[in-house]
N, C-alpha and C positions, 0 to 999 in steps of 0.2 A: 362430535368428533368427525373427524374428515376421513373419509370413505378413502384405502389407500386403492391406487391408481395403478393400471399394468399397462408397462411400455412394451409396443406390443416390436414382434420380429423386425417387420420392414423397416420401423423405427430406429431399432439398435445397428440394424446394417448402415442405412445412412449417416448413423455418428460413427461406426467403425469406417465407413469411407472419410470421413470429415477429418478423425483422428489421422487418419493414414495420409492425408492431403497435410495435415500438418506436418507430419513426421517427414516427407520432401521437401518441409522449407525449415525445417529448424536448425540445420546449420547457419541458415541464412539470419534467423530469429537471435542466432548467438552471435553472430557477427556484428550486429546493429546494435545488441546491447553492449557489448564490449565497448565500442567506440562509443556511444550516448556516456558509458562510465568513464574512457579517457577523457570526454571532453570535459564534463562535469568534475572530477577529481583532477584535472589537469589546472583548472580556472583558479588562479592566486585568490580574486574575492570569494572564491566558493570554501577552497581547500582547507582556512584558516578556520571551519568553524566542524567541519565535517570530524568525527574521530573515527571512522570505519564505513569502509564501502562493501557491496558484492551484485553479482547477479548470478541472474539465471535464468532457463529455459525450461517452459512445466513439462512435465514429465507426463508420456503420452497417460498413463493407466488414471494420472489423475484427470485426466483431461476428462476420455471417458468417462470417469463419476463425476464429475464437473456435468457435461452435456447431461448427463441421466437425472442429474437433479434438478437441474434446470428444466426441465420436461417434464419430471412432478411437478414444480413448482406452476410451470403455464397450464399443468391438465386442473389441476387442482386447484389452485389460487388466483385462475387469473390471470397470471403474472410472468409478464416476457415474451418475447417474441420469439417463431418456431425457429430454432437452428438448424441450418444444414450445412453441406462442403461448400453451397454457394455461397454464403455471409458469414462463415465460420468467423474473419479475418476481422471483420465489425463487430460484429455480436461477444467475443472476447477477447477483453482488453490486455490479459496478463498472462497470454502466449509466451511472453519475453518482459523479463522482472528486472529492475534496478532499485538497488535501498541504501540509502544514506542514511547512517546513524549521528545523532549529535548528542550532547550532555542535555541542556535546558530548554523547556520549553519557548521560551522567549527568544532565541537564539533562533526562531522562523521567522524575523519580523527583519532580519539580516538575509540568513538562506534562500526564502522566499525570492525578492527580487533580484539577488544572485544567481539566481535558477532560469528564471527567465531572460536573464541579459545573454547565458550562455545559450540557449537553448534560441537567441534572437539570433547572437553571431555565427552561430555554425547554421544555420537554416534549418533547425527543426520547427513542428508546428504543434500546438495541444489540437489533440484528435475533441476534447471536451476540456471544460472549465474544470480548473481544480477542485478537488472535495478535502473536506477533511471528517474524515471518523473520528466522533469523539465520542466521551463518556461521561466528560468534565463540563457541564453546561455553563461555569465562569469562565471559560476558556473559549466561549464563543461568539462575545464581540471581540476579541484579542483576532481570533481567525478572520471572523468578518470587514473587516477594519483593512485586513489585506485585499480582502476581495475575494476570501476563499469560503465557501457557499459547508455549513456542516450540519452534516447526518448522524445523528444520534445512534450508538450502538449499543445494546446490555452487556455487551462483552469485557467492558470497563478498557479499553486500551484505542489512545490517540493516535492517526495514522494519516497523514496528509498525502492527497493519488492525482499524481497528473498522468495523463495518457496521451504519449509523445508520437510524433511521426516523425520521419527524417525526409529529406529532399531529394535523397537519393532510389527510398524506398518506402513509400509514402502509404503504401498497403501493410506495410506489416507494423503495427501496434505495438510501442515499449510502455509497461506500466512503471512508473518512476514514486516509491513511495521514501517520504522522509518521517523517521520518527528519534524518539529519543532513546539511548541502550537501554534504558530502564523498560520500557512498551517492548523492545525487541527481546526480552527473555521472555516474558510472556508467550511471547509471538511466536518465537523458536520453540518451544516444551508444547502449547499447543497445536502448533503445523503437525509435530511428529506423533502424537498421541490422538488428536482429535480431527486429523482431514488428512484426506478427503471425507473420507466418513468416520462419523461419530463415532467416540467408543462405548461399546457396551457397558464399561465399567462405571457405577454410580458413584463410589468410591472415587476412581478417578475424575470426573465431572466435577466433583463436588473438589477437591483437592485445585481443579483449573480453576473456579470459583475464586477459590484463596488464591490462588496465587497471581492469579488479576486485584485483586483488592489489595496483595502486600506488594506489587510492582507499579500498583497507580498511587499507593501511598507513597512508596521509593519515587516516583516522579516528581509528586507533590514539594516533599524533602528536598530533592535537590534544585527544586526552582525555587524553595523558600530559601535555601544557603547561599544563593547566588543572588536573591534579593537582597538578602542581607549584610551579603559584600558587599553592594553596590552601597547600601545606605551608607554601612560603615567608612567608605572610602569617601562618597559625598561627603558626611560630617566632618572627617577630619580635613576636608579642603577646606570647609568652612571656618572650622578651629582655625586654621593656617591665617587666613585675613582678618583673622580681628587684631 
């Protein structure tokens, strides 16, 4: 078992400075995402497939438990490089959130370079290669096939993250994630129940459990109905010429 770790004074002062350097630019953080979403939901090839947009701006207190676990995580595992107010700006990516929802899964294989044509014209740049979160490991030549590189999660819910810069303001980092409404109910019950920090309740845990497992089956479901329009529409064209 892993010895837990104390972050000690100096430490947290310098994430409450880093926090507070954020909180100077987050208007600026909301500004940038707002337009990253007009241009995105503005674009005729994008708009047609999209069914719901939003953003946002993280909210400093999560921010501070974000830094704080991040620093268990390099005292303890390893893992990450030390944050300060100096690289705050690098080091996290989803300062400023944008999320495009869609029905089916297969409806990325449209989105996907639709995303990048708008993000060509208006002069934004990917700070990093796209990722995709999945859970579904037959879904992963499908991603790869675009070019999108995926990371396996337990969490059971698909999640594809580019991290955008703009021309204008090229330091401040928008996270752009697309998933399907089905992944985003998930997503939404456990933001509000399980993070920043975990909830104590086992009961609860076990309840997020189910309801990843009954929202990746709802996923499943509606990329099998939509395959199976498509057949049924190919057949009948084929009925039509004999």
């Amino acid at each position: 078992m892993t010895k837990p770790v104390s972050i000690g004074a100096a430490r947290k002062a310098e994430f409450r400075a880093a926090v507070s350097y954020y909180e100077t630019l987050r208007t600026d953080f909301d500004n940038v995402a707002q337009i990253l979403l007009m241009h995105l939901t503005g674009d005729r090839r994008l708009a047609k497939f999209i069914h719901s947009s939003k953003y946002r701006t993280k909210d400093p207190d999560h921010l501070m438990d974000k830094l704080l676990r991040k620093e268990t995580e390099r005292l303890t595992e390893k893992r990450g490089r030390k944050i300060t107010q100096k690289n705050l700006l690098k080091e996290v990516d989803d300062l400023a959130g944008v999320r495009l929802l869609h029905l089916h899964t297969k409806q990325s294989a449209d989105i996907h370079p639709a995303i990048l044509a708008v993000l060509e014209t208006n002069k934004y740049s990917l700070a990093k290669k796209p990722v995709v979160y999945i859970w579904d490991i037959e879904n992963r030549d499908f991603f790869k096939s675009m070019g999108i590189r995926s990371i396996e999660r337990p969490e059971m819910y698909t999640s594809v993250h580019y991290v955008i810069t703009s021309a204008q303001r090229p330091e401040l980092r928008i996270e752009l994630q697309l998933r399907t409404l089905m992944e985003e109910v998930w997503g939404e019950v456990s933001h509000v129940i399980d993070y920043p920090k975990r909830t104590r309740s086992v009961a609860c845990r076990e309840q997020l459990k189910a309801l990843a497992r009954l929202t990746s089956g709802c996923t499943r479901l509606v990329d099998s109905i939509f395959s199976s329009q498509w057949e049924h529409v190919d057949f009948q064209a084929k009925l039509k010429k004999k």
